[in-house]
C-alpha positions in Angstrom: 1.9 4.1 15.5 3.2 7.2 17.1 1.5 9.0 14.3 -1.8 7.3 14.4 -1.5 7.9 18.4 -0.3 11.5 18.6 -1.1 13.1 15.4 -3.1 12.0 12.3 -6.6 13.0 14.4 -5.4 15.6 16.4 -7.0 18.0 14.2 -10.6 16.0 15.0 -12.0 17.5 18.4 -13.2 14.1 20.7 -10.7 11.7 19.2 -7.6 12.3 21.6 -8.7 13.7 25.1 -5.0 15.3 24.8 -6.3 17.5 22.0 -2.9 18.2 19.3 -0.6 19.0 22.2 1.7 16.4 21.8 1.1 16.0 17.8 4.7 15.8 16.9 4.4 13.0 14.2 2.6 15.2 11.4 5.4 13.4 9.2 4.7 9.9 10.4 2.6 9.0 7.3 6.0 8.6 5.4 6.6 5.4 7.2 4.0 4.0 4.6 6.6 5.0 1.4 9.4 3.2 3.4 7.9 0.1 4.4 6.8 0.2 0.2 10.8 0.4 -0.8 11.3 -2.5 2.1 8.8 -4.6 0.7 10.5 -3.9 -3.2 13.4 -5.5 -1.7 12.1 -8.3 0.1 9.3 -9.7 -2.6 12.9 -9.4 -4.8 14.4 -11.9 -2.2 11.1 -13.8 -2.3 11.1 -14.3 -6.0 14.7 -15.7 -6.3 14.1 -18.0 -3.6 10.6 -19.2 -5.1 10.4 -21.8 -7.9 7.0 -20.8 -9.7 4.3 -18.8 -9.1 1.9 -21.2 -8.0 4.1 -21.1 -4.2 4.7 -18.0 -4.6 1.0 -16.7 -4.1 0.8 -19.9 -1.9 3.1 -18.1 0.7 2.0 -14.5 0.2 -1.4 -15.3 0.6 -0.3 -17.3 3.8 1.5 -14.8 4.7 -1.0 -12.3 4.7 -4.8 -13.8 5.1 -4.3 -15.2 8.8 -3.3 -12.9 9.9 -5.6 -10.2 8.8 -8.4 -12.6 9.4 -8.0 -12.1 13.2 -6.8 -8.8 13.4 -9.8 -8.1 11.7 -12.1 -9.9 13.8 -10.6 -8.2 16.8 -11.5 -4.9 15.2 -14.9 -5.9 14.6 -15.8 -6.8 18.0 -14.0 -3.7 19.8 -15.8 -1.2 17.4 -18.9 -2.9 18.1 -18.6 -3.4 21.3 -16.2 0.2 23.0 -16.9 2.3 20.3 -20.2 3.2 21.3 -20.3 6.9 19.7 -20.1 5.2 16.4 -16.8 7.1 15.9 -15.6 4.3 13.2 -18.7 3.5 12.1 -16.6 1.4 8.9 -15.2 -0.6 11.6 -18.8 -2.1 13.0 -19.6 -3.4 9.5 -19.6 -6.9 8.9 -20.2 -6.0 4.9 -16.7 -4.4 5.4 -15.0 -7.2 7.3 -15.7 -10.0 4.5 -14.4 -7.1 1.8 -11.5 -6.6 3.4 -10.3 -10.6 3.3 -10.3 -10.1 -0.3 -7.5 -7.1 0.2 -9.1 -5.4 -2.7 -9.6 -1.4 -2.3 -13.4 -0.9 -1.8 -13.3 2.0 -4.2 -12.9 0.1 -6.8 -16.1 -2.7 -6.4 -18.0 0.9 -5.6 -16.9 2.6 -9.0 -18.3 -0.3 -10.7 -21.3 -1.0 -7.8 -22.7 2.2 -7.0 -21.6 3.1 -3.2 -25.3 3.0 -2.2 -26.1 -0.1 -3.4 -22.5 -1.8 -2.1 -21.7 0.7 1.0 -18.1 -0.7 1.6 -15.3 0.6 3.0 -12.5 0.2 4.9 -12.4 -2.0 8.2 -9.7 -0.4 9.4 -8.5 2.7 7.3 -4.4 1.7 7.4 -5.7 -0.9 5.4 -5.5 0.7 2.3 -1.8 0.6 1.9 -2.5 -3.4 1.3 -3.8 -2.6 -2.7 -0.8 -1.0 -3.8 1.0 -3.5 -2.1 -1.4 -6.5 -4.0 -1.0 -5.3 -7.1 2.6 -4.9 -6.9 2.7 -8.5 -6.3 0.9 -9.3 -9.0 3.5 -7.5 -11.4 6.4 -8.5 -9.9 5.5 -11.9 -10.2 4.3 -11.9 -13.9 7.6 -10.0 -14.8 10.3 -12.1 -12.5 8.8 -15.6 -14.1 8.6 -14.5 -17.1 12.5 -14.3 -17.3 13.9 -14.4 -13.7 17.8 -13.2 -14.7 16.2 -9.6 -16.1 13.4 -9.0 -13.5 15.5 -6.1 -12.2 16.0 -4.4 -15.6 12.1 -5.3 -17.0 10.2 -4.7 -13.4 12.2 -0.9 -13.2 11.2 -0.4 -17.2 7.5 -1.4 -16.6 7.7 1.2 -13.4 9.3 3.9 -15.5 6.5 3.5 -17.9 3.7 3.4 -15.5 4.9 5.9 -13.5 5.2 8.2 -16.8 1.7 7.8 -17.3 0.7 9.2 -13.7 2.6 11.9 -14.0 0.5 12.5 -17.4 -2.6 11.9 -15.9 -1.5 14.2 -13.3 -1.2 17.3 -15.5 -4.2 16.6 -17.4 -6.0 16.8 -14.4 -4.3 19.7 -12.7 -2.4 22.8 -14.7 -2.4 21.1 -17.6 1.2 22.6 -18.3 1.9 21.0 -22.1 -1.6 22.0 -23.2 -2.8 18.5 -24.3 -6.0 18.7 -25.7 -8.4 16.2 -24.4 -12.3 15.9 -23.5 -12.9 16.5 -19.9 -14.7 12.2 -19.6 -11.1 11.1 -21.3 -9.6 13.0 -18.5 -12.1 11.8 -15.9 -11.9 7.6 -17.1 -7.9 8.1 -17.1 -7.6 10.1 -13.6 -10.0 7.2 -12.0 -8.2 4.4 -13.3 -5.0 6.2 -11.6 -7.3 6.1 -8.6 -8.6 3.2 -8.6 -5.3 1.0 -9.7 -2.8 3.0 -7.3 0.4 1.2 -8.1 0.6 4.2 -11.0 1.8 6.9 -8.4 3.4 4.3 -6.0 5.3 1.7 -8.2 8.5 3.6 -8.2 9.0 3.2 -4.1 8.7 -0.3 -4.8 11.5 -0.4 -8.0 13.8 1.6 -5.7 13.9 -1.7 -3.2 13.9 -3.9 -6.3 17.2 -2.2 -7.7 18.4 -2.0 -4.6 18.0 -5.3 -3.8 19.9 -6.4 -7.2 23.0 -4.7 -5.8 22.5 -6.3 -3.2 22.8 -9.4 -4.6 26.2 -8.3 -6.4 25.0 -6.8 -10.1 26.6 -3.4 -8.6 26.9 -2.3 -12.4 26.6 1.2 -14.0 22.7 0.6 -15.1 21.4 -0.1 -11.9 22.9 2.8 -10.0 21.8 5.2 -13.1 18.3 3.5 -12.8 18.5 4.0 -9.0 19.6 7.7 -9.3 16.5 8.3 -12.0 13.9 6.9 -9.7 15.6 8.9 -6.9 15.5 12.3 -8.9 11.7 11.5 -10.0 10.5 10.7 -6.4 12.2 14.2 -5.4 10.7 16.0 -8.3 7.2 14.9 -7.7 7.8 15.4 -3.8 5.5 17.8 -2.1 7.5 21.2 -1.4 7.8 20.8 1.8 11.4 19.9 2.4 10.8 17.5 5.6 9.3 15.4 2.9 12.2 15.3 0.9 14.8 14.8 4.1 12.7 11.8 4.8 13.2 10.5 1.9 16.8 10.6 1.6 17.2 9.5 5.1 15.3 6.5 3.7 17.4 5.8 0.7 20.7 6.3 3.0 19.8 3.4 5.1 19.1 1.2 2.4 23.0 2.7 1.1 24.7 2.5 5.2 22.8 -1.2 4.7 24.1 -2.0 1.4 27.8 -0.8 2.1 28.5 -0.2 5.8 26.2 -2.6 7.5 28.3 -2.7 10.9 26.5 0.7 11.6 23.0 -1.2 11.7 24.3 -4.2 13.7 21.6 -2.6 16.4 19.1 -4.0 14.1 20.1 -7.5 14.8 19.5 -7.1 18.5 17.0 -10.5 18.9 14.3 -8.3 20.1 14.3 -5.9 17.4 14.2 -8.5 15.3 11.4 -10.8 16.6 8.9 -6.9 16.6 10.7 -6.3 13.0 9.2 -10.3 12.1 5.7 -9.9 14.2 5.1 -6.1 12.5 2.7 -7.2 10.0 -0.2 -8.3 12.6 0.8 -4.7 14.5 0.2 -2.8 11.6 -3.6 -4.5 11.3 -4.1 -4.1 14.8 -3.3 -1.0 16.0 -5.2 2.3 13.9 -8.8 1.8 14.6 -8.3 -0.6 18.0 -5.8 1.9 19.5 -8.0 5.2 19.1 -10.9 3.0 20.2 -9.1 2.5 23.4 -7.5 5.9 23.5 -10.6 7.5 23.4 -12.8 5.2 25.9 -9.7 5.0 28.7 -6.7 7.5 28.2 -8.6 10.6 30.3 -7.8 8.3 33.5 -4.7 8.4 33.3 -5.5 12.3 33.9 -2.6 14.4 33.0 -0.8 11.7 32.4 -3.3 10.9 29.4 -0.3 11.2 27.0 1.2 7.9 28.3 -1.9 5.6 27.5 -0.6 5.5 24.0 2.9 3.9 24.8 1.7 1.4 27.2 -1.0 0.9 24.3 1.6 0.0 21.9 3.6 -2.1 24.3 0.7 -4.2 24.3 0.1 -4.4 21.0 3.5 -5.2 20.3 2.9 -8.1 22.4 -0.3 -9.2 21.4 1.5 -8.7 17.7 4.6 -11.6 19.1 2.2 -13.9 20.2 0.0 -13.5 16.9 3.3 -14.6 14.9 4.6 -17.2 17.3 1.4 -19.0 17.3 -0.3 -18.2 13.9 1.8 -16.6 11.1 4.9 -18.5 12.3 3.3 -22.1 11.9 1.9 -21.5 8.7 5.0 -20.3 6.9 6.8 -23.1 8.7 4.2 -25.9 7.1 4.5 -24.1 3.5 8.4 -24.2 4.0 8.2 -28.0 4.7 5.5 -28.4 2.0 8.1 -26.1 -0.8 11.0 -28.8 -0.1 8.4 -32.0 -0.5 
């Protein structure tokens, strides 16, 4: 949020009335490639606590359709009725709204629907992070019930694999290093299908939660920290060189590590506060891009040179609005299916 707030359009003139003088998150877009390893490990959890696939989907789909359904909504009627300038001009589409309930990526209904015929995009641009997310689901559960005592070993193979053929596609389509003789549409179909079906360049953050979550549950053995220390190696490899980037990501793997092996230093994480934002962060994530810069933009100048602190009361409200989304709505529902899982 910080990032969203402070930095990702401080490089666009009109979009904070601070300008870029407080843009010290440049690196908040990591957060995406954490919550990605988190969610490896929990959908891990999910799986071993879920009988088949049929309440599996039953819950995910729970878990994430209400939810969206009204952040959504809310989206829809601030851009179309704040954002007056047609500054998110995605977020005033009703086109887009229905899409985006089907947490598919638009690009890939406009590769096969010409974008002037379909014109969709994004509601909300953070949304995007929901495909890779998808389709990891949709692996991870073919794998895990296909034999549940190997997903671990067979999810991280299929990941190794995939992730092999990004990093193919990649040189094709760049320096082409190995000189691999190809025709420029074999290069094109492959690089879009990368595109398109992002899990290729993102499946490996979700393995690293997988494996970690499998030592988690006590299979501390030598395959799954040589497995863990490939993926690791790979992610740093393919890193940007930019060594912030690669800090970030090794403060990221330690905490899963100070989690795994000294958890009394992240007993601050069970503070009950910490915990009920850490349960109600879904519906803040939906909520706060495209709503918050709305609101940024329309109201921050009057807090005059105070501007800077619009954002944090911003996101103590959205926080809020985000507790009583999950107290009221996501809460109830998971609740029902919990009842409905025992039955």
């Amino acid at each position: 949020m910080l990032f969203h707030f402070y930095s990702h359009w401080a490089n666009s003139p009109g979009y904070y009335p601070y300008g870029d003088k407080y843009s010290f998150f440049s690196y908040g877009y990591l957060g995406v490639q954490f919550f990605f390893i988190i969610s490896g490990f929990v959908i891990a959890f999910t799986l071993h606590r879920t009988r088949n696939i049929v309440v599996f989907w039953e819950k995910r789909l729970a878990r994430l359709l209400p939810a969206m359904l009204l952040c959504s909504l809310i989206t829809l009627f601030i851009a179309r009725t704040i954002d007056t300038d047609n500054v998110f001009p995605e977020a005033h589409s009703i086109k887009n709204f229905w899409f985006n309930l089907t947490l598919i990526s638009p690009h890939l209904l406009n590769n096969i629907v010409p974008p002037s015929v379909s014109g969709i995009s994004y509601l909300n641009f953070s949304y995007w992070s929901l495909w890779p997310e998808v389709q990891f689901y949709v692996l991870a559960s073919i794998v895990y019930y296909i034999k549940p005592a190997k997903f671990a070993r067979n999810f991280c193979i299929l990941a190794l694999i995939l992730y092999s053929i990004f990093l193919v596609v990649q040189n094709l389509v760049g320096n082409n290093i190995f000189d691999l003789s190809t025709t420029n549409s074999f290069m094109y179909g492959c690089f879009n299908t990368v595109l398109l079906f992002n899990i290729f360049m993102y499946i490996l953050w979700f393995s690293i939660g997988v494996i970690v979550f499998d030592i988690y549950s006590g299979e501390a053995n030598l395959y799954n920290f040589v497995t863990l220390i490939i993926m690791v190696v790979l992610q740093l490899c393919n890193s940007a060189d930019d060594w912030p980037v690669r800090l970030a990501f090794l403060i990221m793997l330690s905490l899963f590590l100070l989690f795994l092996y000294f958890p009394h230093l992240l007993d601050f994480l069970s503070y009950k506060p910490i915990m009920k934002i850490g349960m109600a962060s879904y519906s803040l994530y939906l909520i706060h891009e495209v709503v918050g810069n709305i609101l940024i933009m329309r109201y921050a100048a009057y807090f005059g040179k105070l501007d800077f602190l619009f954002p944090l009361c911003l996101i103590a409200v959205m926080i809020g609005f985000s507790l009583l989304s999950f107290r009221f709505i996501e809460r109830p529902i998971i609740k029902f299916l919990a009842r409905k899982d025992k039955v």
